[in-house]
C-alpha positions as CSV (number, residue, x, y, z in Angstrom):
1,X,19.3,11.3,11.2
2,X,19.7,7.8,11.8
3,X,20.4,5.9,15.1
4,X,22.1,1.9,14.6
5,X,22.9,0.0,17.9
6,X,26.0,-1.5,17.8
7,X,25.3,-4.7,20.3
8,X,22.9,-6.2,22.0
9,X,22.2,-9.8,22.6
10,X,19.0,-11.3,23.2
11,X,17.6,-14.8,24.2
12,X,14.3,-15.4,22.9
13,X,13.9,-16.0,19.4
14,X,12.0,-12.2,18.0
15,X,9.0,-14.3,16.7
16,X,7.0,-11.2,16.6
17,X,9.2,-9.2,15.4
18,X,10.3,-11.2,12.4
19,X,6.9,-11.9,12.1
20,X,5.5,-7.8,11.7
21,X,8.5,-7.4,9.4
22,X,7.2,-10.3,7.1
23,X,3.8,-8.7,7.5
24,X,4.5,-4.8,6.7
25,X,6.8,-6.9,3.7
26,X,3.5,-8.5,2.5
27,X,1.6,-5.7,2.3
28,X,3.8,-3.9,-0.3
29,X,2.3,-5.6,-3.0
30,X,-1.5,-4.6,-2.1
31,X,-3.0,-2.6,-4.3
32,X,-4.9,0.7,-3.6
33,X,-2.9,1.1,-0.1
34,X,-5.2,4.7,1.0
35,X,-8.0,2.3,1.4
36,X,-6.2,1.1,4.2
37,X,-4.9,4.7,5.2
38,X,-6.0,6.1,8.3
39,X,-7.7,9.3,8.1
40,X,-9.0,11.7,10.8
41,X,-12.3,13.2,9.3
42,X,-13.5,9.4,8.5
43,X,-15.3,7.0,10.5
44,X,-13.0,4.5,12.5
45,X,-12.5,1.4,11.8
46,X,-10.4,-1.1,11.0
47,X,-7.7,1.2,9.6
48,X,-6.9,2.8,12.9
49,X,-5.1,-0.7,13.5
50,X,-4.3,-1.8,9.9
51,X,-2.7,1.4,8.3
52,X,0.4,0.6,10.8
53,X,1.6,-2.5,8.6
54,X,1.2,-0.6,5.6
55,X,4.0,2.0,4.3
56,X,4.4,4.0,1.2
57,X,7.2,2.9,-0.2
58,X,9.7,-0.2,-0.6
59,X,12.1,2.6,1.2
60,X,9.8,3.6,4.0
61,X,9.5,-0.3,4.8
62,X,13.2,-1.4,4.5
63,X,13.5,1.6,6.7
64,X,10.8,0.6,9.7
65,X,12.3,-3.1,9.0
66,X,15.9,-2.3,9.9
67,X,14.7,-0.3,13.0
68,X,12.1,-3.2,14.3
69,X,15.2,-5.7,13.6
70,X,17.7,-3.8,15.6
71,X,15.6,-2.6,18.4
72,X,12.3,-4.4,18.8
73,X,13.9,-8.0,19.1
74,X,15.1,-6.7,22.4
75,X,11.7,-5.1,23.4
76,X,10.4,-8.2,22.8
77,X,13.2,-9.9,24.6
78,X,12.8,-8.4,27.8
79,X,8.8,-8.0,28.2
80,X,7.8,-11.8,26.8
81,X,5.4,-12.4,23.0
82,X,2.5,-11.7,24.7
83,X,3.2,-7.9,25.9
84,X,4.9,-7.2,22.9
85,X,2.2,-7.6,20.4
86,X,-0.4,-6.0,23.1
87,X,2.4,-3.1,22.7
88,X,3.0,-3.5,18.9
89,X,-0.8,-2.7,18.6
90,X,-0.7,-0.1,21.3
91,X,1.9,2.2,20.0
92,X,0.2,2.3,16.6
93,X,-3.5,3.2,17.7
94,X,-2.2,5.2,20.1
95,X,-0.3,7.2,17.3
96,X,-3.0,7.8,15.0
97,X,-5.2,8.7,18.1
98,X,-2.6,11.5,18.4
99,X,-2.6,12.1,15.0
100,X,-6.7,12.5,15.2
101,X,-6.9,15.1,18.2
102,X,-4.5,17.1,16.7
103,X,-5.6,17.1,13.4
104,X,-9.8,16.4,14.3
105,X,-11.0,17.7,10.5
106,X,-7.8,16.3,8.1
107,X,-8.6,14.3,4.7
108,X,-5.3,13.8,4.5
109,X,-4.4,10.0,5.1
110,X,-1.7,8.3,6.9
111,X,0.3,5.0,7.0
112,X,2.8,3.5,9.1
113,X,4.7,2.0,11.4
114,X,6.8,4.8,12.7
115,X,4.2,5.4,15.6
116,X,5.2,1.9,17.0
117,X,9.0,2.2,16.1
118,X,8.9,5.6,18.3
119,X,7.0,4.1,21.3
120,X,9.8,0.9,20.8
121,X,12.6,3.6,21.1
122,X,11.6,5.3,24.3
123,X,11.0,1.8,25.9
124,X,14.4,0.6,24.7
125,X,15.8,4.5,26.2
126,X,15.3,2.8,29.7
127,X,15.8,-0.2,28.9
128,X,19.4,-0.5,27.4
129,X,20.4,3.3,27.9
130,X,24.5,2.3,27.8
131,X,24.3,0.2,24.7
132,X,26.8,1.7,22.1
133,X,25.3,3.1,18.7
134,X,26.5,4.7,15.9
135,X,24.5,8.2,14.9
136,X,24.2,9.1,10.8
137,X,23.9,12.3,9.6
138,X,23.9,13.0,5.7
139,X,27.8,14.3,5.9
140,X,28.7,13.0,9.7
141,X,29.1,9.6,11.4
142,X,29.3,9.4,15.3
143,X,30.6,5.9,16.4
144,X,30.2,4.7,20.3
145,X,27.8,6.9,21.0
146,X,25.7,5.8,24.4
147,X,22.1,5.2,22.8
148,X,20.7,7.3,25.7
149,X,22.2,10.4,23.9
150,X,21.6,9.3,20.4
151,X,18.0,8.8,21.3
152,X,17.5,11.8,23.3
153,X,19.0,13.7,19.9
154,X,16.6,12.1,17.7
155,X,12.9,12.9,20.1
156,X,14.7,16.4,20.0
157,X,14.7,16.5,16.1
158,X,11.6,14.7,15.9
159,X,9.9,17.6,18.2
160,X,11.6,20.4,16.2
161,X,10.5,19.2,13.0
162,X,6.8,18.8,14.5
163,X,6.9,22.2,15.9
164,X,7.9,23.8,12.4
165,X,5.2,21.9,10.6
166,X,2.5,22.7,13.6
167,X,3.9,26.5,12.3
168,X,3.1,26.1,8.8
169,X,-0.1,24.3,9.3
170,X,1.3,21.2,7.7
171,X,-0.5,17.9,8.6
172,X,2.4,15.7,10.0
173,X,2.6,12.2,12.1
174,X,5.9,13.7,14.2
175,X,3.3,14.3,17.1
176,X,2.4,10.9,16.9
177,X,6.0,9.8,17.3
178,X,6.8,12.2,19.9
179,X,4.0,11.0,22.2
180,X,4.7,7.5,21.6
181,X,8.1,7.5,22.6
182,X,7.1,9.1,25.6
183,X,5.0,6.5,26.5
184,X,7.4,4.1,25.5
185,X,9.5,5.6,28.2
186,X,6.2,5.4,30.7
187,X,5.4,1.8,30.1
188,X,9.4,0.9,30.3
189,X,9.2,2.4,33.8
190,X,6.8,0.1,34.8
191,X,8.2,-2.6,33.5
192,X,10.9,-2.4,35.9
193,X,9.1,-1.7,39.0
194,X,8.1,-4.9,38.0
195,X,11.4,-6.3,37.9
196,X,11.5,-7.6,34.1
197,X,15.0,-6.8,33.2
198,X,16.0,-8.2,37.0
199,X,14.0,-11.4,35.7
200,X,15.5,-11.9,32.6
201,X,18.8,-11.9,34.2
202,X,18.3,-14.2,36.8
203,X,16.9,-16.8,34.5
204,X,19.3,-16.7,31.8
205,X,22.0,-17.0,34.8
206,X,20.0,-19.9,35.8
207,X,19.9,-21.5,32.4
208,X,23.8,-21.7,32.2
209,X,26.5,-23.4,33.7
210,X,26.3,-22.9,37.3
211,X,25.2,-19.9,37.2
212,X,28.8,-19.2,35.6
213,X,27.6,-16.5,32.9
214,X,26.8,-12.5,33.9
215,X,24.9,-10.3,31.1
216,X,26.4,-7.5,30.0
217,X,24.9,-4.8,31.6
218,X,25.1,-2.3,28.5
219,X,24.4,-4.8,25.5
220,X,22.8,-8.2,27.4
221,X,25.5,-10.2,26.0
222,X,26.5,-13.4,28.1
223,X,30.1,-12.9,29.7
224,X,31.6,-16.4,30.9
225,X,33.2,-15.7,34.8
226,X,34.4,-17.6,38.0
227,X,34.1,-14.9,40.3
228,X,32.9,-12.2,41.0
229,X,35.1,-8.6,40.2
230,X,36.1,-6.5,37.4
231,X,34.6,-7.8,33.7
232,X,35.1,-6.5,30.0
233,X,32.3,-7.0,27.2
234,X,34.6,-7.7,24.4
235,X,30.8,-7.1,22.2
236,X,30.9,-3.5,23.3
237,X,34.0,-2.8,24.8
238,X,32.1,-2.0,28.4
239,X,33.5,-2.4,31.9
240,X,31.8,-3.4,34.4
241,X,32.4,-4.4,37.9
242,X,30.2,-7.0,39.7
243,X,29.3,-8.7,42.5
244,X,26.8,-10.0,44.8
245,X,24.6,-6.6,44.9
246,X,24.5,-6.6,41.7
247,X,26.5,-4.8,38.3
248,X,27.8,-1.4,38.2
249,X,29.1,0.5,35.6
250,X,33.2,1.3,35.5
């Protein structure tokens, strides 16, 4: 299964992001990859941190690459460069940490950056739960679908698929991602108490015209306005109503 977003606009430029992409592409051409492999029954070291910007295969990569594009550029957008990387870094430790206590005694190795990419999704789950997405399946395509949903059906597949594995004493790294979007969802949590998203908002609305320009509350896209009242994303094809309380869904 495979989860696309449809829309979402963001406002800084995903340095970082763009950035992890060009490293994890770099890395393909290393040779001897398992000696940067993470694996449980070996010391730590520096492959707890540098087996996330490795992958397997040109396929893995282009894979993690489309997913960082789509979603992390608005992780990044909302929590600032600085917290992103501490989170980039986070996820994928944290990942193969899980990896480790569940699997104390494995030889078997792992690389990756689906740890991160899982703790990205549950932080964009709260983050942009309204934002249209389109869900793949290998003989069914579901359009519009509200990414809270689509989400919610992938952790669910990601837990079954753990669970049969756990069953057949197969080493796997769908732990990993379970508990990382977890915490994704956690950290996002915080984040608001904090008022981040509230943050962003009021300083883009400050950076425009007279304070003329509302975000979309589903998809962050900039809607020009005079008034307050009843508004239309014509990027997701969301109503909304809003006023001086704030944006409500219609």
């Amino acid at each position: 299964m495979f989860v696309f977003e449809k829309a979402n606009h963001n406002f800084r430029k995903p340095i970082l992001t763009l950035g992890f992409i060009l490293i994890t592409m770099l890395t393909l051409f290393f040779d001897n990859i398992d000696s940067y492999a993470f694996t449980p029954k070996k010391e730590f070291g520096f492959s707890i941190v540098g087996s996330i910007f490795f992958n397997t295969s040109f396929t893995e990569w282009l894979t993690n690459a489309i997913y960082l594009y789509m979603f992390a550029d608005n992780i990044e957008d909302v929590v600032g460069h600085f917290y992103f990387f501490i989170l980039f870094l986070f996820f994928g430790i944290l990942a193969n940490l899980t990896y480790f206590l569940f699997h104390t005694n494995s030889i078997i190795p792992v690389i990756g950056t689906s740890g991160v990419i899982s703790g990205i999704l549950g932080m964009y789950f709260v983050f942009f739960p309204n934002v249209k997405s389109t869900m793949v399946f290998e003989k069914a395509t579901f359009r519009d679908i509200p990414i809270f949903i689509s989400l919610s059906i992938w952790i669910l597949i990601q837990s079954y698929f753990y669970i049969v594995e756990l069953n057949n004493q197969v080493r796997s790294v769908y732990g990993g991602q379970v508990i990382t979007f977890l915490m994704g969802i956690i950290i996002a949590q915080i984040f608001i108490r904090y008022k981040f998203l509230d943050r962003l908002d009021h300083n883009i609305r400050l950076s425009t015209f007279i304070n003329k320009t509302v975000l979309c509350p589903s998809c962050s896209n900039p809607i020009p306005t005079e008034k307050y009242g009843r508004l239309h994303c014509s990027a997701c094809n969301t109503n909304f109503f809003f006023d001086r309380h704030g944006k409500k869904f219609l």
